[in-house]
Structure formats: C-alpha cells, structure tokens
N, C-alpha and C positions, 0 to 999 in steps of 0.2 A: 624762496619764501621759507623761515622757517618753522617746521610742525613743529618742533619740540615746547614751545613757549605757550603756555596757557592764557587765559584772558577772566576779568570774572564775569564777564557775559555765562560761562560755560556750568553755572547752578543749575536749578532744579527750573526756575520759571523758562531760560531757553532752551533745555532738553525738552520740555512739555511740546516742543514744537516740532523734534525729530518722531516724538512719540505719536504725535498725532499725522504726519504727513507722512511716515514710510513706517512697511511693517520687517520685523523683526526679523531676522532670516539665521543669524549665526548661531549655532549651538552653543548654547551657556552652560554647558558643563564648566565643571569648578576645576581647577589642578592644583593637586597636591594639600595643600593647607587650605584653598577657599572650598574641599567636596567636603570634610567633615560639616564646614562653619554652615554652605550653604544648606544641606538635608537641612541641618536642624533649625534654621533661622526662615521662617516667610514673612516676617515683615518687613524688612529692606532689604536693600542690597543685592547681590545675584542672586541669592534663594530669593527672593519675592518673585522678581524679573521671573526668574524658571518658573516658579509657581503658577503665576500670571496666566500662561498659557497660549490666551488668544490669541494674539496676533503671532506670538512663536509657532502657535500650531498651523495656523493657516500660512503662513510662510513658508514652513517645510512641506505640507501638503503642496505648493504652488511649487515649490522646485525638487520634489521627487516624485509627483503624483505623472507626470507627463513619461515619465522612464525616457527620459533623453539622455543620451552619454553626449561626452564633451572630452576633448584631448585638453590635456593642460598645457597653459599655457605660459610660456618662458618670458615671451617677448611680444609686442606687438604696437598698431600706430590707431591710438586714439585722442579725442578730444578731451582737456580738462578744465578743470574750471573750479577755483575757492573761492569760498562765502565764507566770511570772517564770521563771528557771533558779534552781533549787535552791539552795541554798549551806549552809543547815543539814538537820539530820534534822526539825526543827518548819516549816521550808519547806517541806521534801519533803509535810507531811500539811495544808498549808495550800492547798498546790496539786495536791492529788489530788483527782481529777474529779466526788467527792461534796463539798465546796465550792466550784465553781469556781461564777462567780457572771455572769451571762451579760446584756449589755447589749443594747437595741434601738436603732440607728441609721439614721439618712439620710446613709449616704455618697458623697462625691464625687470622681468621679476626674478631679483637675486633671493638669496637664501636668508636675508635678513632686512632686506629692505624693497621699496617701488624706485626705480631709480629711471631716468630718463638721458638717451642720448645726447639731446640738446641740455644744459642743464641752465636755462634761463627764464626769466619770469615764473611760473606758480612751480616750474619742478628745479627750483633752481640747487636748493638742496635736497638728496633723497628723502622721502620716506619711511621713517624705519617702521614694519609690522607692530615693534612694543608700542609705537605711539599712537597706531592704531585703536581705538577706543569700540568702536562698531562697526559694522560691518553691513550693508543695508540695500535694497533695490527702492527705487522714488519709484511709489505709483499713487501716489493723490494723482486728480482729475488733471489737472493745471501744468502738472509735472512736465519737466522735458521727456523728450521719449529716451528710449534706451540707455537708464543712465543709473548707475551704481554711486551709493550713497559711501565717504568712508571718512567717519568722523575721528577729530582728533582734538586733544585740548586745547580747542582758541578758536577753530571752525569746523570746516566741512569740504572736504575734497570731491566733485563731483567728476564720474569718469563716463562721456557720452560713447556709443558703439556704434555702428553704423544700422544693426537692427538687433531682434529684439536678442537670438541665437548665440551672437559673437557676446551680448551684455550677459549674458547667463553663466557666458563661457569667462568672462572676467570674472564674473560674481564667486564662482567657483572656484577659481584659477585662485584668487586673492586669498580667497577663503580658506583654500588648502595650505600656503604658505603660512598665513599666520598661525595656524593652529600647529603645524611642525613645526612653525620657527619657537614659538613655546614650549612644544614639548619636549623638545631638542635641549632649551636651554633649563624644561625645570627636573629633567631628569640628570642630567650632566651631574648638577648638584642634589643627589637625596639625602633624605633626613631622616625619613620612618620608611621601613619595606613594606609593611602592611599599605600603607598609602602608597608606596610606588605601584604595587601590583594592582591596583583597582586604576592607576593612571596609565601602565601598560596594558589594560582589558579597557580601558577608553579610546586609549588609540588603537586598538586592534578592532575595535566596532566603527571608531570612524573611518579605518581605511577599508573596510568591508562595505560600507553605505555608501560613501561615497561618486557620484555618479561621474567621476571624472574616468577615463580610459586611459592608462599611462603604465609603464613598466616598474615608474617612481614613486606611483601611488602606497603599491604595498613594499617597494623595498626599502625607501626612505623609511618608514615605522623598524623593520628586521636594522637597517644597520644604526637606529637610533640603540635602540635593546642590543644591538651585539656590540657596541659602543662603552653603554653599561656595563654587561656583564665582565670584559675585557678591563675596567678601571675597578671593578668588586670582583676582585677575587677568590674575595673571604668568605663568599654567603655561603652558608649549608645547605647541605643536599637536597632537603625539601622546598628552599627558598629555589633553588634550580628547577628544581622538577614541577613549582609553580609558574615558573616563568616560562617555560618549557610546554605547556599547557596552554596557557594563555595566547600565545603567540603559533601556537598550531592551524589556525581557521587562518592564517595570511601563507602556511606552509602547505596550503592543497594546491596552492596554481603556480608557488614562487619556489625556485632555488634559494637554497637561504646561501647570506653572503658569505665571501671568507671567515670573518672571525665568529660568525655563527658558526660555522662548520667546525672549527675549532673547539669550540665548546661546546658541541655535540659528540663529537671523536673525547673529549674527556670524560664524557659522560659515561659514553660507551665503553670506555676504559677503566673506569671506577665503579660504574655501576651498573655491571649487565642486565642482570639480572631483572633489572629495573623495568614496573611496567609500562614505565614511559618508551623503552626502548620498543617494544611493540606497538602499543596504542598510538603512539605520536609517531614514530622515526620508520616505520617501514611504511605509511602512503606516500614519505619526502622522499625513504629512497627506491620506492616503486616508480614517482615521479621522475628524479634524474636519469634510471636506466632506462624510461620509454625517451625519455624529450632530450636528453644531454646527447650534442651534435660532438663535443671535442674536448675530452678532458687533459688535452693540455691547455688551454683556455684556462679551466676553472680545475688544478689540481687536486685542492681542498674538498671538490666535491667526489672526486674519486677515492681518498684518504676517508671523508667519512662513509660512502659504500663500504669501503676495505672491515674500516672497527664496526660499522652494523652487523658487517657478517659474521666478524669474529666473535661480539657480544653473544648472538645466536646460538656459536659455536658453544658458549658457555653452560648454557641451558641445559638442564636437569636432560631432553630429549638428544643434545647434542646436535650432530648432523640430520637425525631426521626433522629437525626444526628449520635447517639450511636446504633442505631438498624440497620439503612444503612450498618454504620462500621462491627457489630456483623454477618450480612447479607453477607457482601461482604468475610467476613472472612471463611464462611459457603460454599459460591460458591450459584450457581443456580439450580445444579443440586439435586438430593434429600437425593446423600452421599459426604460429604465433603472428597474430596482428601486428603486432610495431616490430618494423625490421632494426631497431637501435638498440633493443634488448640484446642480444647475443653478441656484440661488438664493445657494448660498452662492460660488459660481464665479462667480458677475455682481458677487457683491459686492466679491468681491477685482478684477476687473478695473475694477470703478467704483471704489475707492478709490484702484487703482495708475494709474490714468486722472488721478482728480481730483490726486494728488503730484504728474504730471509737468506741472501747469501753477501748482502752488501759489504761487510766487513771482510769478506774474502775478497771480492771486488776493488774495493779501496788499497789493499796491498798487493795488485797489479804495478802500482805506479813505481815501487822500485825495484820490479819483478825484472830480468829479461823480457825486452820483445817480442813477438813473434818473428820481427824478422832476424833479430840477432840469435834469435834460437835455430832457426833455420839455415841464416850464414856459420852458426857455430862460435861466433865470438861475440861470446857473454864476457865482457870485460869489466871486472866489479871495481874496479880501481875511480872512475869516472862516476860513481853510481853511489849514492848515498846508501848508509846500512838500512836492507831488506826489514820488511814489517814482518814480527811471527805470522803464520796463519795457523788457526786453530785447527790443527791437521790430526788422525792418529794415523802413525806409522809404528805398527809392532817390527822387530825387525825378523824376517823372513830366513827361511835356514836356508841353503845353498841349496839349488837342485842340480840333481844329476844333469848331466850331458843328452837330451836328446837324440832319440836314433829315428835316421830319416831310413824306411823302409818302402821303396819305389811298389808303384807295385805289380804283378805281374804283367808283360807283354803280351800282345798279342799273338799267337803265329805268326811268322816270317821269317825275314833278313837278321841275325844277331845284332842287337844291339851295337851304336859306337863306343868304342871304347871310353871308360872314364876319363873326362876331363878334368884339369884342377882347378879349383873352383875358382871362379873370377872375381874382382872387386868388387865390393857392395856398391859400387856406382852403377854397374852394368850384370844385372842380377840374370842368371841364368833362365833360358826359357822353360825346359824342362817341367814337371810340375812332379811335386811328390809329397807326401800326406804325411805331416809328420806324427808319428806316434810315440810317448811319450813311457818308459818302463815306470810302475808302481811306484810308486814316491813314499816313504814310510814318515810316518804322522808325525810332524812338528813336533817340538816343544811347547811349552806354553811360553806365548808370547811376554816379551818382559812389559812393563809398565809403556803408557802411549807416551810417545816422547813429543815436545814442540820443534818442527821445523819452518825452515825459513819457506820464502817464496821461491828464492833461489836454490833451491835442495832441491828441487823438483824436476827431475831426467824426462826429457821430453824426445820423442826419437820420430824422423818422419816415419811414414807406413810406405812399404816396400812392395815395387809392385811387381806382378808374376810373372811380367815377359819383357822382352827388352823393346818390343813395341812401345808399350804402355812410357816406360823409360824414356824414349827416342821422342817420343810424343809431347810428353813434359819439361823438356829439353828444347824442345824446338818451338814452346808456346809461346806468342809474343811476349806474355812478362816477363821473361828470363829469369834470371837469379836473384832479381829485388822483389817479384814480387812474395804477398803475403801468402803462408803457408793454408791452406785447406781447414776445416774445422777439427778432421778428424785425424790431421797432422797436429795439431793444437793440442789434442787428449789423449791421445797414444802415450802411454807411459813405461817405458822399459821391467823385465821383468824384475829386475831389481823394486821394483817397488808397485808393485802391483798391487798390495795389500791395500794402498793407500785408503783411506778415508777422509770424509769430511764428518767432524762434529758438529752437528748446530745445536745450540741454546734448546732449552727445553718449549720456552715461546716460539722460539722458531721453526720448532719441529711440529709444532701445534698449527701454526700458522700456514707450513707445506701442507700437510696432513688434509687441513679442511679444504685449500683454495685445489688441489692437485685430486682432491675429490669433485668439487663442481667441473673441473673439466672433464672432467671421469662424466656427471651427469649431463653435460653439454652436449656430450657424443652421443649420447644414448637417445637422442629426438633428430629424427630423419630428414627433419625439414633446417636444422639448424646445423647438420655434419657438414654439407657443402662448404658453407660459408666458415664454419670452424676450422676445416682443411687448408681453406683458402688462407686464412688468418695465421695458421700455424706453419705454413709450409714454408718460410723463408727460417722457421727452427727463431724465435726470438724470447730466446732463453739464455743467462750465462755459460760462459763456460762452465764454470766450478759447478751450475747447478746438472749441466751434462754431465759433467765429472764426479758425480756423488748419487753411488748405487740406488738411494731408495729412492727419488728423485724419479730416476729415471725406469724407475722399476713402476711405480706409479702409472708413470706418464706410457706404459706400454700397454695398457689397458683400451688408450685413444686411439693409439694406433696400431692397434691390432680393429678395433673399431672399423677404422680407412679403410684396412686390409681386405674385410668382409664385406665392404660395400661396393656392389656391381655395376652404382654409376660412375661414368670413367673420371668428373668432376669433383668427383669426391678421391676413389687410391689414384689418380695422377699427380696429386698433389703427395705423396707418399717419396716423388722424384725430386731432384734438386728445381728452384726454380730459377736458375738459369743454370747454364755451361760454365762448370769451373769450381762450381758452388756444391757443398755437400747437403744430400737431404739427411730426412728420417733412413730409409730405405738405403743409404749407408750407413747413418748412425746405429740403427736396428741390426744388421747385418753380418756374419761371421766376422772378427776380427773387428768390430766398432765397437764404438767405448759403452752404445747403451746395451748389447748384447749380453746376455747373460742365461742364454739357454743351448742350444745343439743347433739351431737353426729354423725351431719349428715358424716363428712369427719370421724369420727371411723368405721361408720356403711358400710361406701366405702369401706373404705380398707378391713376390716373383709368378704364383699360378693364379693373383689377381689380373698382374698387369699383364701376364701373357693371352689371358682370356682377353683382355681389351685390344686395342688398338696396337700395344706394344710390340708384337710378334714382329718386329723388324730385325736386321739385321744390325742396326746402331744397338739397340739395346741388346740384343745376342752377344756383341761387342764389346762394350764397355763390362757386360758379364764373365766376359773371357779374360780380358784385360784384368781384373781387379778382384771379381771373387769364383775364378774356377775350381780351387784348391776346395771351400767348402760346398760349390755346388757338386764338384765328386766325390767328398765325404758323405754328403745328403741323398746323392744317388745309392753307394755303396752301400748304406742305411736302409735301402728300398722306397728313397722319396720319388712317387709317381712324375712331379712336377720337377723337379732337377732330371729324373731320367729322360723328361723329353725334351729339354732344354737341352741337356748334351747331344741327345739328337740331331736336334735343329743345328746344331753346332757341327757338325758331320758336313749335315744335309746342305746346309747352306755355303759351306769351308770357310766357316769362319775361322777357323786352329789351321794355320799355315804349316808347324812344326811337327816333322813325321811322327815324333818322337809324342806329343803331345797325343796326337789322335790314336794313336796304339795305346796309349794309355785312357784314353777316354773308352777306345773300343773295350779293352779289359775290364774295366770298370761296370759298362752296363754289361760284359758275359759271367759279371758274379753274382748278380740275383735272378732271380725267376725274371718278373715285369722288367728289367733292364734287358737281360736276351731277348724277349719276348718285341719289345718295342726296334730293339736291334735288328732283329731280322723282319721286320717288318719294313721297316728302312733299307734294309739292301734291295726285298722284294719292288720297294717304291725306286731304289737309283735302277734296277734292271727294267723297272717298265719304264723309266724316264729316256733309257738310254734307247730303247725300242722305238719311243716318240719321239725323240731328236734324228732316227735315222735317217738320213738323209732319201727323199721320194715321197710319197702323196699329191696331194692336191696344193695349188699355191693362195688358191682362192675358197672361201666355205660362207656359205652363207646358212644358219640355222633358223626353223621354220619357229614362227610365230606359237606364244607359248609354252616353248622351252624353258625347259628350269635349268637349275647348277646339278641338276643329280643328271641330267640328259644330256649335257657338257661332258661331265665327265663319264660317263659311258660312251661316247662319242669317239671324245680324243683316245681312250685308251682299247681300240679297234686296231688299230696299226700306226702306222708312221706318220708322219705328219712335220718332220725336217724340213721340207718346202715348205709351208703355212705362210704365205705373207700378210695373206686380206681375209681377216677374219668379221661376218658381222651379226652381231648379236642383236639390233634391232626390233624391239618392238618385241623381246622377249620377257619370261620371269624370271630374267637370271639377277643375281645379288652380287654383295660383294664377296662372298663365300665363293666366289669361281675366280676370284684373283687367282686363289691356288692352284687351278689346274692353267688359266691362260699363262703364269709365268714359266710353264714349264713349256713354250713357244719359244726355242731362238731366233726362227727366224722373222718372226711376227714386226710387221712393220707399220699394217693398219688397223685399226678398231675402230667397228663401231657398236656404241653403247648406247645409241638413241632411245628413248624411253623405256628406259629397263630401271632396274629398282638399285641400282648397284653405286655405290655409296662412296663417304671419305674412307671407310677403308680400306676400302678396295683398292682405293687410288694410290693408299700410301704404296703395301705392295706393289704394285705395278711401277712404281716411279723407284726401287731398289732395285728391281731385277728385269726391267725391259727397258735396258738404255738404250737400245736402237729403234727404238718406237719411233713416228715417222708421222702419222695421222692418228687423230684421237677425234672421235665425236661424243661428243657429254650431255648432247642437247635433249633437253626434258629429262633430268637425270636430278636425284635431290642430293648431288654434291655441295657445300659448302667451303669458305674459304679454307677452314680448317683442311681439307684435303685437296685442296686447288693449290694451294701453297705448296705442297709437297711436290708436284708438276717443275718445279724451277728445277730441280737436279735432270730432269729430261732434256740433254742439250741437243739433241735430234730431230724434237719437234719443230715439223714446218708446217701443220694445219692442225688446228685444236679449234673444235665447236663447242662455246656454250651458252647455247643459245637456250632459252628460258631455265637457268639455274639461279643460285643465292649468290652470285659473284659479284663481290663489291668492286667500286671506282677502284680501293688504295692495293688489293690484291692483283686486279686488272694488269695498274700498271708496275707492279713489283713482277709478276710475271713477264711482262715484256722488257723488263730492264735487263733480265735474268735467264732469258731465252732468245739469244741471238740471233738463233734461224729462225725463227716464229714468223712467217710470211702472212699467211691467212689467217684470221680470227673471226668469230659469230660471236658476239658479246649484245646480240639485238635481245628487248625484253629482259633484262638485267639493270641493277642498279647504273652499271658503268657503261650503260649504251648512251 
C-alpha cells in the first residue's frame, strides 16, 4: 500500500476526528526553521497544537508518569491494520471497525523507515518516518486495545500489541526513530548556528527524557553532533565551546564516539587553556579511566586521555594540576575503589611514552636487525639507504689504554703463571677490576652531527666466566636466536656519548607522562600491580637508549627496590628465563645505569632479604655481575659483602683463582674481614657437625623454636642424623639454615609447625638426598611445593591439610619418579 499519496479526505473536518478519538503523545517541538515560526505564532499551526496543552499534557503525563523503562525496539511481530480517510458515505461503512480487516507482521525499524518482512498487503511498501504525520496511542472507549495510532497523508496505520507493555514499547520505540531520523536529516544540512545549537540542546533534552533503556539512545544524538562537527570545520572557537557544552549532560554516562574524541583532542590542542577543558572533559575522562575495559578497542579514547593531560600540563599550575587530577583519580582513601584506574593510566603514559620516540622507531625499518647484528653481517648492499635519526654524537677524543690491575691474593700457593689471553669467544674466567688512569679533559665537542641508523656499533655484553659462555652456547636457540635486550643497547665505547634529541613537545610530553609514573609508584595499593605492568620493560629501545628517560624512570624503580613485599621487587627480575629485566637494565654495566651501583646494591639486599637467597640467583650473580659486585664490596657495601660470602659459603665460584680473589677482596675493608671470619668460624663449626658420629635418630620436644634448633645442633656432631622430627613444634622457615647443614638427613618431619615456602625452597637446593618429608598442617603453598620437583629422592611426602592445588599435585608427580606415597587427603587435589 502506498503511504506516500495523500487523499483530500485528509482537511481539517477529518482530522477533527484523530483529535477527538486519541490523545496527543508526540513532542511538538519545532526543528530548525518551524522553533523560531512556532514561539511566536499560537494561532495555527504547530505553535497553536504546542500551545494547546491539553491533551499534549496529559499524554506525556500518561507515559512518563508511571517511570517505566522499555528497551528499544529494532524488530518485532505485530498486527496491522489501515483505515484509509473517508471521502465517500460507502468509504465511510467500508472502513467502520466491523470490516476492518487486520494483518500479522514481522516489522522492522530501520533508520529511515517501518519496513516489514513479508512485504504484502498493508506493508507492502515501507514506511518512511518523513511520511509520518503523528504519532498517537487510541484510547476512546470503543478503541481496539493495545493499539498505536500512526497517521499519514491519505489514512491511518493502526499497530495492535499483544498487551498494553509491548504497545508503549512500540509507541516509544517508533517515537524515537522518527525524531533522530529528523534530526539526522535536518542537521546534516544547517543554515543558521544560532538555530542549530538550540536543536542540539533539543536533542540532548530528548535523549535525557527519554524513557527508553538503550546504549543508542544517547549515542545516536553524540554521533549525529560529531557527524556535524566533522563536515563544519570552519566554526569558531566559541561556536565549539557551545557545542561542547551543550552536549555535555549525554557525556556523564557515555564515551563519546571516535570522531568526537577527535574533536575533543583538537580542542585540547588549540585551546588548553580553555575552561571547557576542565568544566566539561575531565568527568568524560574521569569516566573512561574508571569504566574503559580495552583501549585497543577504542584508540581514540586513549588519544583523548593522552591531550587532557597534556592540556593540564599547560596550565599556569603545571604539573601540580596533573597530580590533583592523578590524586582525585586515586580517591582519599588509601585503596582506590575502581581497579581500571591504574591500568588504563599506564596505558596512556606507555603509548604517550612510545609517540615521543616514534620517529626514531620508524627508521628501525632500514636499520640492521637484531639478528644480523648479532650474526655480524650487516649487509647494506640488499637494504634500501638508512633513514637519519636525529642523533647527537659529539665525536669523542681517544682514551688511553686501560690498565687491568688484579687485585691482591690471598695467602698461599703462587699464583699460575700468565696465560695469553684467549679469544673473545671464550673469555677468561679470572676476574679483575678494571681501573682506568686519569683521563685529561676533552676538547670541546665540535658541532652534533646527523647519523644514520646504520652508524650505530652495537657489541654483544661479554660474560665473566666461561660457564656463563658454555651455557649460552649450549641454549636451545643456538646462533639464530634473537639477542637479549641489553645485547641490543650495549654501545661500544667508541660512541658512548651518544644521544638522543627529542623535539622540544616531545620532551614536554616525556617530562609530564614519566612524572605520573613517578606518582603511580608512590600509592602502595597501586605499586603491586604497577610492577606487574612494568616488569616485561614495555618501553622502546631508543627510549632505554636515551639517558633522561631512563634517568626518570629510576625514580619507579628504585620505588620496587624499597618495597618489602616480595610482589612487588620480584618483579625487579626478568619475567621469564632468557629475558632481561630492570634489575639488569639498572645494574653495573646496563644501559639504564648511571651511578656506582648504589640502586643495584638496593635491589640485590631487597631481594636477598626475600625469598631469593638461593643458590640460582647467587649464580646468575656470579656468572654476569661479579666484577661490580667486588667493586661494591671493596667500596664497603655491607650487601655485596655478604653476597660474596654466600658465594664462598655456598661454592658457588668453582675457580681457585676466583675465590682468592673474592677472599682478598672482603680482607680490605673492616665489615668484609669481619663477615670473613665470621664465615670461616661458621665452615669450622659446620665441619664439627658433619663429623661423622652422634645420634641417627632426634626427635625435639614440643614447643621448640629455630633458636633451640640451633643450639641443639651446634653441641656436637651430628654426621649420623637421618630421622629428624620437628613436630608439633615453633620452628619456621628460618631453621632451613641450620637443617641444611644435615648431610646425612634423610627424613623430616614438619608436622604442624609454622615453617613455610621458604623454607621449602632451601631445602629443595641443598638436601637432595631427602628421602621422607611430612608438610602436614604446615601453611606451605604451591609456590614452595613446586620447588620439591628438583628432590629426585623423594619417596614419601605428606601433605595433608595444606594449600596444594589439583595442577601442582600432578606436576609434582610427573616430575618425581620415586614418589611412592603421598597424603594429598583435605587438599584441593584429594
């Protein structure tokens, strides 16, 4: 049937008949050219109708008075039914309500029209909203029930619902479309801005009233207006800042779309200053960083975070305007309510991080590889010409020759004779401290010159023992794989000067965001998870490569260094094997290091307070930075002096040669000899306890502590010791230290004692011939149950009422061959 064609039934005398049989319900607000006409006109036309009141009024009363919400509606299966308008007396009885003749459809409501599935008989062609005339619910007496009235020129579309709920839900549903599908089309084309902005404060009141429930409600209005803005590019500033305004009451509950966000970020860029930036843009982006799940989803929405904060930066207050914002964001209290805040905060200052080095970034691409840096052939022949990078390199004077000065021996055997030195493939074990004569003061550097990407000497880092060497040689990636990070930024001393210049905005833009992670660290409830975020290092190279950078960023983690949960400086480690962390990049001889050692010497006497006092990490210490941890002893660092210790005490330094030098080392300060002989006195009583003879059996009496342990054992000998049981004592994991000093220790038990994961770790380094372990009622967790798979001897392990999950359970027994008995009763994995 088609709506388009009018009829002249459709005057004033057949209207009189909509008027008196249904009330009014659709908002008669005017658009664009009929809101001046209608104010001023009440005697005809829309200004009368508005004027009128009555039945407009009690209409809206009738459908906002109840506060019902309603989802809007796209699609759905109702009845329909047209009543042409009259024009004869045999019309009139053809369309009285005992033959009206009533169809069932699946209608659709697109963006422009009522369209139906079937499209036969009364919907045979669409609908369009323009042709829409009124908009109406039938309630005279007589009326059908549940049935929406929708007039158009020539009749009357009648839409029945099953009850009264679902007709409201039409009533609305329709209602909504028409009115965007107008505003849609009468903004598209303006003509006056003063008239647009009073039709964008129309529709930003109707999408606020509205009682419909939808996510389209308010965003359909935001991408009508960012629609606009995006085809008027010309308006001026204050035509923005009105618009801007206006459309603020739809930006409390909404992300505005992409090309708002757009036009927001210019905002921010032209006019910081602006009080809109405040008043309006910091609840929109106080809203994204509680409620934004993924900004790679919505880029745009992290781009405008990014220029809000830099706006801020601009402020007559500066930073302390970004630290308020950072603060407020935070709350008062001492744990921030929305866990999204500090994740989507990192993310904006890593992406504003990763822009201000982008251009260095981009001329990667005709750089050398990594891996062809590492196999050594950089072949430029194959390689398009290299992009500048804005580098300064002053050129450097020639230093003298370094003299490597060993340093004194121990007492003993004379040293071997000098060897000649070997190829840098297979670097000597030896260790010795190089000292460097007086260097007399440059010249002044000549003008910075530009270099390419390809100018840039990259040298792997060279490691202290031929272990470390043999190790890396023998690693399943062999010689393809990719170099390390801090093989990557190693720069020969040929150009050590190097620098990076950035842009004056750029340096603006490090400055502020390298500062919020600065304040990031500094709230205790938000380092954890800041650690966590930070510890895979997801930061460029070039920006590790470029001192202030990373001079900045020592502030955070020196942060880590000082925090004593292990959650937080663990993450100071690489996060996996193979991988470099902070804690090398910070570290003598890493690119972000730039002091003596005092922030290595931090972290090293964090993590050795923790958990770490293992032999793997004593290891990897010996292997890679011995050379500064004897510089840092020989300096009187308390923390490197017991490290080398441990290093003694443990044997982790296989090399005579090495250990005479380590011993030398602590006999030249005070606290080095001091802890030295303190150490010999602990291997003579060790060796007293290892003597062979005592008891092979001990059982300690209920309520014993680790201080009654170690008075115990250190009585006499105790080389026999098989069956040892602590049971139902107060011993902790602080007596790991004295039971490792057990060779011949075969069985334990630790039945309800308080003794821990870290207990467990030590014991699973140095008691491999353990044999029996009982853990039951012990508040071990996986974390230190997983250390138990290097115990290839265990044949009975109890743990019975511990934290032991199903997936540790059975890793454990994959990974424990002899493991015959197990008490896994009262555990997740029972």
């Amino acid at each position: 049937m088609d709506f388009t064609s009018g009829g002249g039934g459709g005057g004033g005398g057949n209207n009189e008949l909509h008027n008196n049989q249904f009330y009014q319900c659709e908002e008669n607000k005017p658009l664009l050219g009929e809101m001046s006409e209608g104010n001023n006109n009440n005697t005809g036309g829309p200004g009368a109708r508005l004027g009128a009141g009555g039945p407009c009024k009690r209409s809206l009363h009738h459908c906002s008075s109840s506060g019902m919400r309603y989802k809007l509606l796209h699609e759905g299966d109702i009845q329909v039914c047209v009543v042409k308008h009259p024009r004869t007396f045999l019309s009139k009885i053809l369309t009285s309500k005992f033959l009206r003749r009533w169809e069932p459809h699946h209608l659709t409501l697109t963006d422009s029209s009522l369209t139906s599935a079937t499209p036969t008989g009364y919907m045979e062609t669409p609908l369009s909203y323009s042709a829409i005339e009124d908009l109406q619910l039938l309630s005279w007496d007589n009326a059908p029930k549940y049935c929406v009235q929708l007039s158009f020129p020539g009749g009357t579309v009648l839409l029945q619902a099953a009850n009264s709920y679902l007709r409201d839900q039409w009533f609305h549903s329709l209602q909504w479309k028409k009115k965007i599908y107008k505003y849609r089309k009468v903004l598209n084309n303006p003509s006056r801005w003063d008239v647009v902005l009073k039709e964008i404060r129309a529709l930003v009141d109707m999408a606020l009233t509205s009682p419909l429930q939808d996510e389209s409600i308010h965003q359909a209005p935001l991408h009508i207006i960012s629609t606009l803005l995006a085809e008027n590019s010309n308006l001026s500033t204050q035509d923005h800042e009105n618009i801007i305004v206006a459309i603020a009451p739809l930006l409390e509950n909404n992300h505005p779309p992409p090309d708002l966000c757009e036009f927001f970020c210019k905002h921010c860029r032209e006019r910081p200053r602006s009080m809109v930036v405040i008043e309006v843009f910091t609840p929109v982006v106080q809203r994204i960083l509680k409620h934004n799940m993924d900004f790679g989803k919505c880029p745009r929405l992290r781009l405008f975070t990014q220029e809000y904060i830099l706006a801020l930066n601009e402020l007559n207050a500066g930073m302390e305007v970004v630290k308020k914002f950072v603060h407020s964001m935070h709350g008062p209290t001492g744990q921030c309510p929305h866990p999204r805040v500090l994740p989507n905060l990192v993310a904006v200052c890593l992406a504003a991080i990763y822009s201000c080095y982008e251009e260095f970034i981009n001329s990667r691409d005709n750089s050398p590889s990594l891996k062809e840096i590492r196999n050594g052939c950089q072949q430029q022949n194959d390689r398009k010409p290299p992009m500048p990078l804005r580098l300064l390199r002053p050129e450097p004077p020639t230093p003298p020759p370094a003299t490597l000065l060993p340093l004194s021996a121990h007492p003993g055997p004379p040293p071997p004779p000098p060897q000649p030195a070997p190829p840098p493939s297979n670097p000597a074990p030896s260790i010795s401290i190089p000292i460097t004569s007086p260097t007399p003061t440059p010249p002044l550097s000549p003008p910075p010159s530009e270099v390419n990407s390809s100018e840039i000497l990259v040298e792997m880092e060279r490691n202290n023992n031929s272990a470390n060497n043999a190790r890396r040689k023998g690693g399943p990636s062999g010689g393809d794989s990719e170099p390390n990070l801090i093989d990557c930024l190693l720069v020969s001393p040929a150009v050590n000067t190097l620098s990076i210049q950035l842009p004056a905005q750029a340096d603006r833009v490090l400055g502020c965001f390298a500062l919020i992670l600065k304040m990031l660290s500094d709230y205790d409830d938000w380092r954890p998870a800041l650690a966590s975020l930070l510890q895979p290092i997801p930061f460029p190279k070039e920006a590790l490569a470029h001192a202030k950078f990373t001079k900045e960023l020592k502030y955070v983690i020196q942060r880590f260094a000082e925090d004593p949960r292990q959650e937080v400086h663990s993450c100071l480690l690489s996060v996996r094997s193979g991988k470099d962390g902070w804690f090398q990049l910070y570290s003598p001889g890493g690119v972000a290091c730039d002091d003596d050692g005092e922030l290595f010497a931090s972290m090293v006497h964090i993590l050795m307070g923790s958990c770490y006092k293992t032999k793997k990490f004593l290891l990897s210490l010996a292997e890679n930075k011995l050379g500064p941890c004897m510089l840092l002893a020989l300096r009187g660092n308390q923390t490197m002096v017991e490290i080398l210790c441990l290093m003694l005490e443990y044997n982790i330094i296989d090399n005579k040669d090495t250990q005479l030098q380590i011993i030398s080392t602590l006999e030249s300060t005070q606290v080095g000899l001091r802890m030295y002989e303190q150490l010999c006195d602990r291997q003579r009583e060790l060796k007293e306890l290892q003597r062979k003879g005592g008891p092979t059996r001990l059982t300690l009496p209920s309520k014993s502590t680790d201080a009654d342990l170690a008075r115990l054992l250190s009585s006499g000998s105790f080389g026999n010791l098989e069956n040892l049981s602590l049971a139902f004592t107060n011993v902790t994991s602080a007596c790991a230290e004295q039971l490792i000093k057990l060779p011949s220790l075969k069985q334990l038990n630790l039945w309800s004692t308080q003794f821990g994961d870290a207990g467990l770790r030590l014991l699973s380094e140095h008691l491999a011939c353990l044999q029996v372990l009982n853990l039951c009622e012990t508040p071990v967790t996986d974390a230190g149950l997983l250390a138990l798979s290097s115990m290839k001897s265990l044949c009975s392990l109890n743990m019975n009422s511990t934290k032991l999950t199903a997936d540790t359970y059975e890793d454990l027994k994959a990974k424990l061959p002899n493991l015959k008995d197990v008490d896994v009763r009262y555990t997740e994995a029972w």
